[in-house]
N, C-alpha and C positions, 0 to 999 in steps of 0.2 A: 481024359478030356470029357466034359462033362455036354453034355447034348444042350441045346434050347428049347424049351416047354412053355407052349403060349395058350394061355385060356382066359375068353369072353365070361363076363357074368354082367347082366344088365342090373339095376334099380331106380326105380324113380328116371331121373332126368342123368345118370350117370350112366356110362359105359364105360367098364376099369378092364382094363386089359393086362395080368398077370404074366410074367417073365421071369423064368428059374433055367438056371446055367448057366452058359457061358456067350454071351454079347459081344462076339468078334466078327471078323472080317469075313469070316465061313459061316454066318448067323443074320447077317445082315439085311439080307434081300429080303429073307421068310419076315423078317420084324416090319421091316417097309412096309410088305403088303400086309401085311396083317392092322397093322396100325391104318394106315391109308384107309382101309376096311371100315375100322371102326371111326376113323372121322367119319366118311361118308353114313355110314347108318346115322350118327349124329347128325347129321346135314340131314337127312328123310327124316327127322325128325321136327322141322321147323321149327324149333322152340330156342328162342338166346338162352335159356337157360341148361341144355343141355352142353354137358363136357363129359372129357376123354380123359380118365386114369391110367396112368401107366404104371401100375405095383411090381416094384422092384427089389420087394425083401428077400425076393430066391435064385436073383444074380451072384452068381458065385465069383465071377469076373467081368468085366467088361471093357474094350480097349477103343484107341482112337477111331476106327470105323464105327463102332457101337454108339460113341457121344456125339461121332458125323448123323446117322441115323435119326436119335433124339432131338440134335437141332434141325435137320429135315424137316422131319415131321413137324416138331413144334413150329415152325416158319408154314408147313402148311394148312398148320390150325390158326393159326393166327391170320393167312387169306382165307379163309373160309370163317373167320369170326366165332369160332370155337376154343374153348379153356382147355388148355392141354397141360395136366401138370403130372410130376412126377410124385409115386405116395410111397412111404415105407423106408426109405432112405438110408440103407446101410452104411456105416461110419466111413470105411475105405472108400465107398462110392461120392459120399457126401463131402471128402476129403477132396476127390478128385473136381467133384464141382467146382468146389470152391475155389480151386488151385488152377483152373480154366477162364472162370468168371460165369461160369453157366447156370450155377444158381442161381442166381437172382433170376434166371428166366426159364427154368425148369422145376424148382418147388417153390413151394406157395412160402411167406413170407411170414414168420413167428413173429 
């Protein structure tokens, strides 16, 4: 079983919050607040153009508490008027979106 590994990198107007391993129900809580985290510095930032990346190339898995989580949070960037999308998009994951209807409101729109 493979751990969850969460790391901040700021630029410009963006906060990308990076996620490698496994996004389950035992992973959970640390994502919340970690996410939660990074809306709020976004918010101390007073700027409409400040958003929140979630980079998800190093999820190895992720299950229905993990996509519970993502729309959480995105529902809490969306009251606080904050862009919250999902970047990096692995095929299986991508699959899964789609297959929920959650894409459309978790990646940005080719």
């Amino acid at each position: 079983m493979d751990s969850l590994h969460l790391t901040t990198s700021r630029q410009d107007t963006t906060v990308t919050v990076s996620l490698a391993g496994e996004l389950d129900i035992a992973t959970t809580e640390a994502v919340r607040g970690h996410l939660l985290g990074a809306l709020e510095e976004a918010g101390r930032a007073r700027r409409p153009d400040v958003s929140v990346v979630i980079e998800v190339s190093g999820l190895s898995f992720i299950d229905a508490a993990g996509l519970g989580i993502l729309v959480s949070v995105h529902n809490q960037a969306a009251r606080r008027h904050t862009t919250l999308r999902l970047a990096n998009v692995p095929p299986n994951m991508r699959r899964l979106l789609r297959i929920t209807g959650l894409d459309a409101h978790l990646t940005p729109q080719s």
